[in-house]
N, C-alpha and C positions, 0 to 999 in steps of 0.2 A: 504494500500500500504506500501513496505517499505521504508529502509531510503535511499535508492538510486533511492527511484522514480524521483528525480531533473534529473539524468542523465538519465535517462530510463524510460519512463510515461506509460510502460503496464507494468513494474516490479510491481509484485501480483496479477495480472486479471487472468482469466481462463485462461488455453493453447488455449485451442479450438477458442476464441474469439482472444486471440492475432493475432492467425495464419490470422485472416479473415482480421488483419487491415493490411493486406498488399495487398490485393488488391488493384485495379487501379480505382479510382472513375473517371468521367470525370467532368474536369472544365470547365464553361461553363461564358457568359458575360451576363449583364441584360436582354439580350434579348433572353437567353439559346441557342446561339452558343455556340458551344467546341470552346474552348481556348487552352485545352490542358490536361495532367489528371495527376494525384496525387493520392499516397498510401490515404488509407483512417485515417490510423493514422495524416497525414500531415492535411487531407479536415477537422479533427474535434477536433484537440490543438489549444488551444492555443485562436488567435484570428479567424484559420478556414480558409476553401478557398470554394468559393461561388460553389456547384456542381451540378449536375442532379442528383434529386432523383424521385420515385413513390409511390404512395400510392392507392394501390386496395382495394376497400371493396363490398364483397361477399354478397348478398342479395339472401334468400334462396326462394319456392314458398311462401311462408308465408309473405313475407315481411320485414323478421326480418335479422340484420346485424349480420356478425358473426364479433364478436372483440378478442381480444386478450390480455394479461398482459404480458408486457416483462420480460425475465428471470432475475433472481437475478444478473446472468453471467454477463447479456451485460454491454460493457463499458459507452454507453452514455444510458442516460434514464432508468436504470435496475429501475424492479417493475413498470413501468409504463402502467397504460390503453391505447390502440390504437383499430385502423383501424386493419382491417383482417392481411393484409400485408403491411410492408413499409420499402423498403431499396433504393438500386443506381443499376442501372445498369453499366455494368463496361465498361472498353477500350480493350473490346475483339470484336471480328468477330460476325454478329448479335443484338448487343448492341451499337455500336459504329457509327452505321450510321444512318440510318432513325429516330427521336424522336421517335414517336410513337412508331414505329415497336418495335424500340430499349427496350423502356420499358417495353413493351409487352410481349416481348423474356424475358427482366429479372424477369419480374413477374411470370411465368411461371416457372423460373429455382429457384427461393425464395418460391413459393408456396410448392415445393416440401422437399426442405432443411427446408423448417420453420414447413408447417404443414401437411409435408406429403402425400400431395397429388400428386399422378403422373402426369407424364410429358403427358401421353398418356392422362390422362382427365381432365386437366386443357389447353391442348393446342387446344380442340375440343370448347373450350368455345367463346360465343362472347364478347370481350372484350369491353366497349363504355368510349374514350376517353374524358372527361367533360372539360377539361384545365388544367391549372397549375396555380401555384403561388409562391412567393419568401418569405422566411420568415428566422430571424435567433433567435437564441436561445440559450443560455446558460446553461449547466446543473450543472456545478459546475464552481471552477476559470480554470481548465485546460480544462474541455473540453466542446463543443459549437456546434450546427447543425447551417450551410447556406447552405439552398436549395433553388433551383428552382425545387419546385415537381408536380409531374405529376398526375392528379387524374384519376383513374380509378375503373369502377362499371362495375360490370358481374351479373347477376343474373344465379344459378346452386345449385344444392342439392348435396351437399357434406357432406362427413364424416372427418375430419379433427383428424391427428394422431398427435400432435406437440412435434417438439424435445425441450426436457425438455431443453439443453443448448440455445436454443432461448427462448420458449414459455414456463409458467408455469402456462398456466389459460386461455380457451377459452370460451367465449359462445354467444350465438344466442339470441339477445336483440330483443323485440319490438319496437313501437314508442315509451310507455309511460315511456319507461324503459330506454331510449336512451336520452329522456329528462333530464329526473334524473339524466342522469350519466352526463349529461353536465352542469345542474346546480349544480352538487355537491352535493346532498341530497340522502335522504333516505337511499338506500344501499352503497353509493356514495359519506358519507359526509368526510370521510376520504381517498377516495382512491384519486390517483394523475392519472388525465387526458394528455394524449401529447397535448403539443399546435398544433400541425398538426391539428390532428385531430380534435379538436375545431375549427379549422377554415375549415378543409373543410364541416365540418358538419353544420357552419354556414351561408356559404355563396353558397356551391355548392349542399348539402344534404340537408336542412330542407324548404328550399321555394318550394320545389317541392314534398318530401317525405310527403305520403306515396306513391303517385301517381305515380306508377313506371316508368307508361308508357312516361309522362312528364317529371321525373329526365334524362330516357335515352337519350330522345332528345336534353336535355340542350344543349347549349355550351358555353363555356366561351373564346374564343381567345385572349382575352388580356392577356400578366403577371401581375397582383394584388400582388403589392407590399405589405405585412403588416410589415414591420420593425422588430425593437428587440423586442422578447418578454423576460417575464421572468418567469418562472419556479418556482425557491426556494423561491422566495420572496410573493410566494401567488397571483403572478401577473398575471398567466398564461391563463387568459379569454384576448381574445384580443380585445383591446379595453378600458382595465381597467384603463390606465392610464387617459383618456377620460371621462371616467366614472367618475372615483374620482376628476377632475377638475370641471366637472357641480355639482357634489354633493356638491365639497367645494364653488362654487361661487353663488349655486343658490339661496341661502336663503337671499342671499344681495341685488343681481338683484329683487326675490320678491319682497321684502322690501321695495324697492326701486320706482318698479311699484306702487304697491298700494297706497304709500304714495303721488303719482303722482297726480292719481286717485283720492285721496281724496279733491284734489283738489275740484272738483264738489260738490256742497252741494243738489243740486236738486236729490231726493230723487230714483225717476225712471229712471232718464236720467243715475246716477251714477248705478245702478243695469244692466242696459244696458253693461254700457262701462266696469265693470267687469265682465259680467259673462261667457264671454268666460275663464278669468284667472283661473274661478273656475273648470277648465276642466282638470288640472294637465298641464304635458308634462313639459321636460327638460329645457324650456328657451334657445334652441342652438343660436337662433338670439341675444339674450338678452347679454351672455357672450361672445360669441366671438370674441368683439371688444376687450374684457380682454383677451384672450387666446393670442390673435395677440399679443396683447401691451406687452404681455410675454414673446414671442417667438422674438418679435423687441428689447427685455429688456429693456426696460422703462414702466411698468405698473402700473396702479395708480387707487385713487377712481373715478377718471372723468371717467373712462371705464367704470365705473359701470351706471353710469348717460347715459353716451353717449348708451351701449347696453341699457336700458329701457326705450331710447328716440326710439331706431330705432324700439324694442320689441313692444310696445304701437303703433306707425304707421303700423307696420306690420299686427295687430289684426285691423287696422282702416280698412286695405285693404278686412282682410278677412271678415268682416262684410257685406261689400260692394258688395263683391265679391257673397257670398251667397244671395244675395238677387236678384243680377243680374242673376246667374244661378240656382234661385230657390231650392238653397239644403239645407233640411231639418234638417240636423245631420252637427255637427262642434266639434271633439276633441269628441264626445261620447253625447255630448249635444245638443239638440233642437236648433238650429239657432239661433242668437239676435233678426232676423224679424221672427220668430216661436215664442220664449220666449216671445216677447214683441209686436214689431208690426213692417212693414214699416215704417213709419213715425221715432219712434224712433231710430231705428235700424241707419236707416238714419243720423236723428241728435247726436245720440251716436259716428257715426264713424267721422263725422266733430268735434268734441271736443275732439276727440284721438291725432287727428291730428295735433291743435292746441294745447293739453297739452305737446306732445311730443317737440315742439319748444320751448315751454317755460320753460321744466327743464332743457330744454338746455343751454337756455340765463342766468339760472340762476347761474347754478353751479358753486362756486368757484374755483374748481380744472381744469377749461379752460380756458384757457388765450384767449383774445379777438382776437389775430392772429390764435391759431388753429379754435376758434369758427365761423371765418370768410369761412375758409375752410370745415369744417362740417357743417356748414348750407347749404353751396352750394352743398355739396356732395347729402348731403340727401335728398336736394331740386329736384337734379337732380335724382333721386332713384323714389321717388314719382312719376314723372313725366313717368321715365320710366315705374313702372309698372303699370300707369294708361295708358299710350300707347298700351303696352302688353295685357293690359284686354279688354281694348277695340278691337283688333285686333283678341282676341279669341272669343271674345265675335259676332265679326262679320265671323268669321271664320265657323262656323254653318251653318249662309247661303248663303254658298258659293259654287259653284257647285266644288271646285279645289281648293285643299291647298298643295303647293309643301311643300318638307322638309326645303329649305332654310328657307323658310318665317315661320315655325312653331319654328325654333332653334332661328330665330331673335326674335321671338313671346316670349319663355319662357326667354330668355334673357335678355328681359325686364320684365313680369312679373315675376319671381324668383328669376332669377339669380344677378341681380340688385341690390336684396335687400342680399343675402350673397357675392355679391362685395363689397357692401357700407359698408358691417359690418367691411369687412377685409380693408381697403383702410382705413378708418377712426379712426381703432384700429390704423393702423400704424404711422399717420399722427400726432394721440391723443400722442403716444408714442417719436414723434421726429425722426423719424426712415427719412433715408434720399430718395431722389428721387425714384431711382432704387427698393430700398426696399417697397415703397409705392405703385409704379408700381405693382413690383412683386406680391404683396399680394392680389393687385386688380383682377391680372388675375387670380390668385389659388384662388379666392373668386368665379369668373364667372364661370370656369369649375367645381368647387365643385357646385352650382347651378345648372346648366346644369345636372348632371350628378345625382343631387338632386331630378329633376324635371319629368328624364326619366324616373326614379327607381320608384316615384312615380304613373306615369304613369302605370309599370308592377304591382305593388303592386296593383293597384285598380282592375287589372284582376285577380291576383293569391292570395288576402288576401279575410281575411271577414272582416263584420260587424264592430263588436265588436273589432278588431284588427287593422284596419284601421281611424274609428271614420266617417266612412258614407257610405252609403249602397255600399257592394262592386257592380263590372261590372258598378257602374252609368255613366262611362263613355262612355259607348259602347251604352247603352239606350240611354242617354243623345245627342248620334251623336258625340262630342268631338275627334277634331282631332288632336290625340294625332300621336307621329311618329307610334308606332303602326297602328292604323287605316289606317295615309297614304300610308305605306307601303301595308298592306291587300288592299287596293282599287285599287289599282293596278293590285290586282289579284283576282279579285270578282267576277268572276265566280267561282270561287273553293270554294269560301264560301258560303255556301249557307245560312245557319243558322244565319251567322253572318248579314249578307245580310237582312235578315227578321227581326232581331230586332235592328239594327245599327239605331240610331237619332228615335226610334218608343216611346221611352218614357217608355214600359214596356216591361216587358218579362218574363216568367217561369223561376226558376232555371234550371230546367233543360235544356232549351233552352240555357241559358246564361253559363253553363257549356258546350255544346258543340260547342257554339260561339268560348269558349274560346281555346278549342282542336282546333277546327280548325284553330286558329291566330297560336296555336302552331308548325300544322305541316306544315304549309303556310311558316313558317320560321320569320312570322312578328314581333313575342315576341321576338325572337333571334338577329334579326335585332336591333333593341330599345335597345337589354340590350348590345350587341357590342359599339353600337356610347354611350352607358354610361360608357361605360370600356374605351375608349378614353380619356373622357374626363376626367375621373379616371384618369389615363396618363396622362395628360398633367397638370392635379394639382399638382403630385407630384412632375413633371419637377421642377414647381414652387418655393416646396418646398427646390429641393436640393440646388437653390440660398443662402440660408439660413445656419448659422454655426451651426449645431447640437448640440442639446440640450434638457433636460427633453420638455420644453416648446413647440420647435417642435415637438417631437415625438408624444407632444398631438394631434395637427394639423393635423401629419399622420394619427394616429389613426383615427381622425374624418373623412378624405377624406377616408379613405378604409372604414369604417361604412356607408356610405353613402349605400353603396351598400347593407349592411341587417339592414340599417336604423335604424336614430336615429332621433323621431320629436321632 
């Protein structure tokens, strides 16, 4: 740029690009009502004005995405990997009313301007609306993307002509090649990915792809807030700031656990009570009382003690848990009552229990007034999710389980225990009433919405990616909202119908159990009331003064949703 770019921020960009920032983007509120609309040079200086944007990607018969490298030209993001298409729809006739319609119309008038393809065969196409989501971004210090974007999937066999001043690079990816480019490897390890597109490819594209037929149907109705991302700084996986806080705290929390653990000299009983730890996984229960006490700005070593007190009863639950519902696989590994036996399994989760109280009584870093309050929290936690277990556990044989009673059910048994985590960070922290409230409720609704997710994951995952046989809940009878929902309408399931609570079933049976939850609308149902609750965490959040520390917090409540265990 030159030296009069202070006064004039396109002085030295293409003409061609100049010319386009003067369109009318529309401005829109969190909830992607127009507000009003703005040049697009205004929607993306500076600090940005929040707008409607869309993002189409083109799936050809093959199955493969066509993507795109943006031109050297453009002003935000030039050279960057993307989605087929992604721009705004503007404050013209056809674009300015209907959402949908509106973007639909623009995508059709940008397919053409970008990559050439006619108005006449891009407008015959059926376009499938997935949802949207809010995200912002920074590409340099002047200039920044806040969108509410709109995703959209067509399947058509096109030839794509693209004008070199947008596009300088298209092509038609597979799965395994779509992966790559998202983990940044192989041919990939240098290029630069949009954070768009990593997230829609995270959260609306890969739990369903390749499966066409099941991405189409998705839907997502909630806005899925993911906050700031960042770009130059290498940050640009969303998520990463999240990521990088369990990397840096987990080796403490380890440490911390096992040295608990050691406690136990009895040689079998102590192989018991750790061999679930030897199964990996994040420790999110473990640190999060440290993330809170972050985010309340007073965190300390007792966070560390306090999450590997609640960590350690958490694993007591699941012990217990598997034994009462008989499941074989835990985290990739053979059960505690598989490894070793009932009896011990047994008396392994009663000493978890008891050692988790005790490094609590011990630690110097808690004053005997907070410890008075976290005993009783966690007291209360226990209690809850032995309530909740029990409730599902009688839930089975039950001829009728409404939805109220299944949201109170995980409530206690999940949610309980990432309330307590958060309630007790804040409490450990000094954090005052209101704030200790707060952190309690964005504790329950991250649960809640923790437990639904997991709920879909046990239909749509495998094996080996889940850590217990997937569909076991559908065999198992487990009424999940799912389930309630489908039973409702069980005559249309037929399949579902024949191995629901039967204890076995074919794959292939259990894959078209599962199409038909999908086109029943019952998967869709479940993952809504989880995008709620998604909402209402964040509400939680915005109580909070902004900060690295929260942003973590964000990040993990939108994770919830393509999961972090």
């Amino acid at each position: 740029m030159s030296d009069d770019s202070n006064s004039n921020p396109l002085s030295g960009y293409d003409s061609s690009q100049i010319e386009l920032m003067d369109e009318l983007c529309m401005l829109v509120d969190s909830d992607d009502n127009i507000i009003g609309s703005a040049s697009k040079v205004d929607c993306h200086l500076g600090e940005g004005m929040r707008h409607r944007a869309f993002s189409v990607l083109i799936f050809d018969e093959k199955n493969r995405l066509l993507v795109q490298k943006r031109a050297k030209e453009k002003i935000t993001f030039p050279n960057v990997w993307a989605n087929t298409c992604c721009s705004h729809p503007l404050d013209i006739a056809g674009e300015n009313d209907d959402p949908i319609e509106g973007v639909i119309n623009a995508t059709i008038r940008k397919l053409e301007q970008e990559l050439g393809i006619p108005t006449k065969e891009s407008s015959s196409w059926e376009y499938n609306h997935l949802g949207k989501f809010e995200y912002s971004c920074r590409w340099d210090s002047e200039w920044i993307e806040h969108e509410i974007d709109h995703v959209l999937i067509v399947n058509a066999n096109t030839n794509p002509t693209p004008n070199p001043n947008e596009i300088s690079d298209v092509m038609w990816l597979e799965q395994p090649e779509l992966e790559d480019m998202m983990a940044g490897v192989g041919n990939w390890e240098h290029e630069l990915v949009a954070p768009w597109f990593k997230i829609i490819w995270q959260h609306f594209i890969a739990p369903y792809y390749p499966n066409m037929k099941l991405l189409s149907q998705s839907r997502h109705n909630e806005i899925i807030n993911y906050g700031r991302l960042n770009i130059m700084d290498g940050e640009n996986d969303a998520g990463q700031n999240l990521l990088n806080a369990l990397s840096n705290h987990r080796d403490i929390v380890e440490n911390e656990i096992m040295n608990s653990l050691g406690k136990i000299e009895q040689t079998r009983l102590h192989g018991a009570m750790t061999h679930l730890f030897t199964g990996g996984g994040k420790r999110l229960r473990a640190i999060l009382p440290r993330l809170v006490g972050e985010a309340a700005g007073n965190a300390h070593n007792g966070h560390y003690t306090l999450g590997a007190c609640i960590e350690i009863i958490h694993n007591f639950t699941l012990v217990h848990d598997d034994i009462m519902d008989q499941d074989p696989i835990r985290r990739g590994l053979p059960a505690v009552h598989i490894a070793y036996d009932d009896p011990t399994a047994i008396n392994a989760g009663d000493a978890m229990l008891a050692v988790g109280f005790e490094i609590l009584a011990d630690c110097e870093h808690i004053s005997s007034h907070h410890l008075r309050h976290l005993v009783q929290s966690i007291g209360e936690m226990v209690r809850r999710v032995a309530e909740g277990q029990q409730e599902d556990f009688e839930f089975e044989n039950r001829d009728s389980v409404t939805e109220e009673e299944y949201i109170s059910m995980i409530a206690g048994k999940t949610s309980a225990m990432f309330e307590t985590c958060a309630k007790t960070g804040a409490i450990l922290a000094g954090a005052n009433e209101e704030i200790v409230q707060n952190m309690a409720e964005w504790g329950l609704n991250l649960g809640l919405c923790f437990q639904l997710m997991d709920d879909l994951i046990d239909l749509t995952g495998d094996t080996g990616t889940i850590g217990k046989p997937a569909g076991s809940d559908i065999i198992q009878g487990k009424r999940t909202l799912v389930a309630i929902h489908a039973l409702k309408n069980s005559e249309k399931l037929s399949t579902f119908n024949k191995i629901y609570g039967t204890g076995k079933s074919s794959p292939e049976e259990l894959e078209r159990a599962v199409s038909e939850l999908q086109d029943n609308g019952s998967i869709q149902y479940a993952l809504d009331r989880a995008l709620l609750y998604h909402k209402q965490a964040h509400q939680m959040l915005d109580t909070l003064p902004e900060s690295p520390a929260v942003n973590v917090l964000r990040e993990l409540t939108d994770f919830q949703l393509i999961r972090i265990n």
